[in-house]
N, C-alpha and C positions, 0 to 999 in steps of 0.2 A: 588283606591290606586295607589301612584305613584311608578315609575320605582325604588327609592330610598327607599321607604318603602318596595316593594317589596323583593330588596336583604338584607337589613337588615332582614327583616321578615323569607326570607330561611336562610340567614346564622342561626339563632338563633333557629328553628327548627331543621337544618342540627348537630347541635354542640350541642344539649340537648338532640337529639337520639342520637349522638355517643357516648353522656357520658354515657348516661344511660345504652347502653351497655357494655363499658367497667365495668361499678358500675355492672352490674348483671354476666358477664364473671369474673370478679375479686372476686366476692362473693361465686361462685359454684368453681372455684381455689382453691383461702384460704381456702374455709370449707374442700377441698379433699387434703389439704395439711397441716390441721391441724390434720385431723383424721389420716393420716400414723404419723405427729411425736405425736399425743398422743400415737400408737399403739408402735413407739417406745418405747414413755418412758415407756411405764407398760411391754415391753419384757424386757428393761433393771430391772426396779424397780421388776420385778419376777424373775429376774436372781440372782440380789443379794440377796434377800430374800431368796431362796433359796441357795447360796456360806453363806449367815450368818446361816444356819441351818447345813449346810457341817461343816463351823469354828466348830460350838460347839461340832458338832460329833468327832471333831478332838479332840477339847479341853480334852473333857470327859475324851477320850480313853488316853489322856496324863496320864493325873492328876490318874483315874484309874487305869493303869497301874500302874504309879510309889507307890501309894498307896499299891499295893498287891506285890509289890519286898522287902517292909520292915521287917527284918526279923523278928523285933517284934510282926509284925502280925501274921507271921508262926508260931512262937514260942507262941504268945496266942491260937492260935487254938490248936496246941498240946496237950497245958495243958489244956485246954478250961477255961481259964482265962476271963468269960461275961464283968469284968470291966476295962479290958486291952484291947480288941473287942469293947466294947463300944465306949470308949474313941478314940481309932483308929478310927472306921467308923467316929465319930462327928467332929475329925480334917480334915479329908477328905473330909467331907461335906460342912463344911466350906471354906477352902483351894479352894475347886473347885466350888462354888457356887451352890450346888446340892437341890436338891429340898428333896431328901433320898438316904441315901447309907447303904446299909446292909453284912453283912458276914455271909455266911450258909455253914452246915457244906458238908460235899462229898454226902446227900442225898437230898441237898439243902432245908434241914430244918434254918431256919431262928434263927439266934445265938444272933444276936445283931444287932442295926440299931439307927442311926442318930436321928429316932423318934422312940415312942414306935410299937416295931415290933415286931409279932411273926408269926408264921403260918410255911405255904410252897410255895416256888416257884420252887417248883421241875418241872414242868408244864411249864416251862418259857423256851423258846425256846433258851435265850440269856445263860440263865443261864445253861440250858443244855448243851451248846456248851464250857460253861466256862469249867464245872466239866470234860468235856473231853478234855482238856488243850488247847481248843482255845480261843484266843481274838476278840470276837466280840460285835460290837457297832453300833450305828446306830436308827433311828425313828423307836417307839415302839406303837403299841395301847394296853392300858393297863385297862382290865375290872376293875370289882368292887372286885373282888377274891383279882385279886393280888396287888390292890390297898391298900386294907383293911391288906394284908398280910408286906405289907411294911409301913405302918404306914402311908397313905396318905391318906385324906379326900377330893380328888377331886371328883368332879361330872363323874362319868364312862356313856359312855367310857374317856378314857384321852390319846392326845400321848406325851408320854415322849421321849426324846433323852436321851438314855443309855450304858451304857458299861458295862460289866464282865468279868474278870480277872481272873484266877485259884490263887489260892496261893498256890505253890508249897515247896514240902521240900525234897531236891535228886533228884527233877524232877517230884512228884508227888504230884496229887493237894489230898489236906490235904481241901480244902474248896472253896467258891468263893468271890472273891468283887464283888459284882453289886450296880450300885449307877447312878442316875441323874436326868435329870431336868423337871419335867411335865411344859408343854406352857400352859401357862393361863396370867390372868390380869398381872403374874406379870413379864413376860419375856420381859428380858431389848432388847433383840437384836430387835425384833420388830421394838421399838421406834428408836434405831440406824438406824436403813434401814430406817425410814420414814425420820427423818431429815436428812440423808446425802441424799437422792433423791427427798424429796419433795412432795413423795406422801404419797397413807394412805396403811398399810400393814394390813395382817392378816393371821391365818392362822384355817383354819375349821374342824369341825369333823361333818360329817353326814348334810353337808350344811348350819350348826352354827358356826360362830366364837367361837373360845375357847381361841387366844391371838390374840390381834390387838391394833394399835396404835389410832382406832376411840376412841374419850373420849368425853364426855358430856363440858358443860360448866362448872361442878362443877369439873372438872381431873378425873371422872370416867369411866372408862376402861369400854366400851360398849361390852363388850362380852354377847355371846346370841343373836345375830343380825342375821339371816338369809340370806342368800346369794344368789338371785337369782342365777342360771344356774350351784350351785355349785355340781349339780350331772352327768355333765361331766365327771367328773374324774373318774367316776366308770367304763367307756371304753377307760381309758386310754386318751382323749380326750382333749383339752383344748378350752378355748371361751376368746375371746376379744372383747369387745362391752362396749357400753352404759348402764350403770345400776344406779337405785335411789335407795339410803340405805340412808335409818334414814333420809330423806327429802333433801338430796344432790344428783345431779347428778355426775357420777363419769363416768369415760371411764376407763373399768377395764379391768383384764388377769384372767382369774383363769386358774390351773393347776395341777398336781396331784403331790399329796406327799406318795411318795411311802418309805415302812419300809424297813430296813437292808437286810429283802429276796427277795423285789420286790413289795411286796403287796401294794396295794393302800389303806392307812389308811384314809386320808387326802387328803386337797388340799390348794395350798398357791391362796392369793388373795393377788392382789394389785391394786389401784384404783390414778388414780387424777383427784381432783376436773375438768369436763370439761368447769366451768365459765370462768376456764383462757385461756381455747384455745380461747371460744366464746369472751371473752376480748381484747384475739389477733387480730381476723379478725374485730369485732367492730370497735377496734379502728385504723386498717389500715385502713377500709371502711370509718369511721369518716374522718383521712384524706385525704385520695384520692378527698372525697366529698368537703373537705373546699377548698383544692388546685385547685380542680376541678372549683368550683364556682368562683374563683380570677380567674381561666382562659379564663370562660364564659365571666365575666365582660371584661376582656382586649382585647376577644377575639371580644365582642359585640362592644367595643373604637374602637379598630384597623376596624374592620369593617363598622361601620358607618360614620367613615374618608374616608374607600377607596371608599364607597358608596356615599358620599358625593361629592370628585374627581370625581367619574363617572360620577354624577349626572348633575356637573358643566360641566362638556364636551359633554357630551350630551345635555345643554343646550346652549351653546356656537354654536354648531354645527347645531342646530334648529334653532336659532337665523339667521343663515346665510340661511337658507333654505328659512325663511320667507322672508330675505329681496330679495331673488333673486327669489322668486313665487311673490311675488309683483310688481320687476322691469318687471318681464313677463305677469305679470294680466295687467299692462299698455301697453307693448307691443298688448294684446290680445283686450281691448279697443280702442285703436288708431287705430287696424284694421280694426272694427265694422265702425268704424267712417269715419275712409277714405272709406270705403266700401260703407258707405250711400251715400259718397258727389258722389263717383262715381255712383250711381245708378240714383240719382238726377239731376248730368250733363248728362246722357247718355237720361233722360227723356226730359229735356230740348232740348238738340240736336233733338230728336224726334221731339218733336214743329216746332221746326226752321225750320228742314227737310219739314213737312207740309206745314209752312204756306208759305216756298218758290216757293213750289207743285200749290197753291191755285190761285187765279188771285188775282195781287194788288189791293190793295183799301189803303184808309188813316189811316185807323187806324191799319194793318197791319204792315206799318214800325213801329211802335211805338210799339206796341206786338213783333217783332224782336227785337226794340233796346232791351227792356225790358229782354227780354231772353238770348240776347250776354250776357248783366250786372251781370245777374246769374249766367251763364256759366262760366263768369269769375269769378266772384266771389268764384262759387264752385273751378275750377282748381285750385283758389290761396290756399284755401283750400285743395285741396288736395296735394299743392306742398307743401303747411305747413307743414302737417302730414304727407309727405313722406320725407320730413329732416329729421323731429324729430324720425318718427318711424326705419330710416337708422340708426340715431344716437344709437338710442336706442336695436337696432340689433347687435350692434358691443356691448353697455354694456352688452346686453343678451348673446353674445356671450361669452366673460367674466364671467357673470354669470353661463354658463352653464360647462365651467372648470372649476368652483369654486366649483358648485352642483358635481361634477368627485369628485375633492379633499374632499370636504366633504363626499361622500359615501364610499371612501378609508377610510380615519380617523373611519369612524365608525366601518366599518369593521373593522379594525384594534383596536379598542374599546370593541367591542363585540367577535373576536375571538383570539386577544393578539398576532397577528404580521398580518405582510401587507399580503393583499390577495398574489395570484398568476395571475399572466395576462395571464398565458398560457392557 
């Protein structure tokens, strides 16, 4: 693999770990910062749910109130007028959107009521508080006793938000208004707290839904749903987590609903869908990904140009090395060479030495000439190749400030500024 394939190859390695970690650090991020504002929104979305439970507590005790300050109502109890009392309680029940409102008399016998009612709620702790001339109101759990006693056919237990009123005359109570709203399918505020937050409310008895904004595809109010971890609240406790109700995942709060004395009757839930946080980081991770990969490619362009640049210089630079290891392979032959012719006149010279040693005879000078002829020959030879290889000493010499400056350049190639000579 060549020098150029090589740094392509680590750039493109180096750049698909780095993404890859950013993609798995931005993953474990987003999900830990989607789970605080999901945790957000269900403390908001339980807050209001609970401020819309407060409202109606408020409402009640209005509308109650001003209902038992009429003096027509005092004045029916006096004379104990059942169709004057009737008619009273069923304007009030209306007027206030009550689910049942009743008038009983100071033993809190049951006089008259919104629906068919008779019995006692002498036993009613609200109502108790009334006949002794307090006004109290507030979340109520309301058995089958005094369910059946007010004319209401919910499933007991039940919690109602309710108020009782004295109805005084000189200041003393002559009877009580009590009247309000059992939470079931049909309570509007629910719904209100879900569409202005977005998420799904409810609110449980004994870890059932008994009103909540869950509904079927057909607009049936899913009450009777079970609520994992909704028994919490029996220590006062609350839970925020992930939970699947009716085949949706939901990031929920539940929390205690505690009645008018403190009791924990109940507890409120609220839930949103978690697809959409999972939607959120999806589809940032989607992005990061696409932008990411435009980055690879540009990143793989730009790199394969600089790789290219390097590649060319570095071939540039090799290019010069070969041709001045060549001018010096010839240097290194020419030496070989005049090396021989001088071993060859020096063997020559030998001879001559000899046969000058030996006694003359006739064919002797001709063996002399013979040998001068070589000798010279070699010397002209070697004075050839000692031009040429002077010559070529002095290119060598060139050559070899050339091989300097090329081993600077590289370095300077390879560590991105000029060596140090120091």
């Amino acid at each position: 693999m060549g020098l150029r394939a090589r740094l392509i190859t680590t750039l493109v390695i180096v750049l698909v770990l780095a993404f890859a970690l950013v993609l798995v650090g931005v993953n474990f991020g987003l999900r830990n910062d989607v789970t605080t504002l999901a945790g957000q929104s269900v403390d908001a979305g339980s807050n209001a749910l609970a401020g819309a439970v407060a409202s109606r507590v408020e409402q009640t005790r209005t509308v109650i109130l001003q209902a038992a300050a009429q003096p027509s109502l005092a004045h029916a109890l006096q004379t104990n007028d059942r169709a004057a009392l009737g008619s009273a309680v069923s304007d009030t029940a209306i007027s206030g959107g009550f689910s049942f409102v009743v008038v009983t008399d100071v033993k809190g016998n049951v006089l008259a009521g919104s629906r068919p009612a008779s019995g006692s709620v002498a036993n009613d702790a609200v109502v108790q508080s009334a006949l002794a001339g307090s006004l109290i109101g507030g979340p109520v759990l309301l058995e089958g006793s005094e369910l059946r006693a007010l004319g209401v056919t919910a499933q007991p237990p039940a919690i109602a938000i309710v108020t009782a009123s004295p109805v005084n005359v000189n200041g003393v109570a002559v009877g009580a208004l009590y009247g309000g709203s059992i939470l079931d399918s049909t309570t509007k505020f629910v719904d209100d707290v879900s569409h202005l937050t977005g998420g799904a409310t409810g609110i449980a008895v004994n870890g059932s839904l008994v009103a909540t904004s869950i509904a079927t595809k057909e607009g049936v109010k899913e009450t009777g749903l079970t609520i994992p971890g909704a028994g919490v609240v029996v220590n006062r406790t609350t839970f925020s987590g992930q939970q699947r109700i009716d085949g949706v995942e939901y990031y929920a709060k539940i929390s205690p609903l505690a009645s008018f004395d403190g009791k924990v009757i109940g507890a409120y839930w609220f839930g949103v869908p978690f697809a959409q946080f999972d939607a959120v980081v999806d589809h940032t991770l989607g992005q990061i990904a696409l932008w990411g990969a435009f980055g690879l490619v540009f990143a793989l362009i730009a790199g394969s140009y600089s790789a290219s640049r390097i590649g060319r210089a570095i071939i540039l630079r090799s290019e010069e090395v070969n041709e001045s290891a060549q001018e010096l392979r010839v240097l290194v032959v020419g030496g070989e060479v005049s090396g021989d012719h001088v071993v060859k006149t020096r063997e020559t010279l030998e001879e001559i030495r000899e046969l000058v040693a030996s006694p003359p005879d006739g064919t002797r000078v001709e063996h002399l000439r013979d040998l001068a002829h070589r000798a010279v020959d070699d010397v002209v030879v070697i004075d050839t190749l000692t031009a040429e290889l002077s010559n070529r000493m002095r290119d060598a010499a060139a050559r070899v400030e050339r091989l300097s400056e090329v081993a600077r350049a590289l370095d300077e190639l390879v560590a991105g500024a000029r060596p140090s000579r120091n």
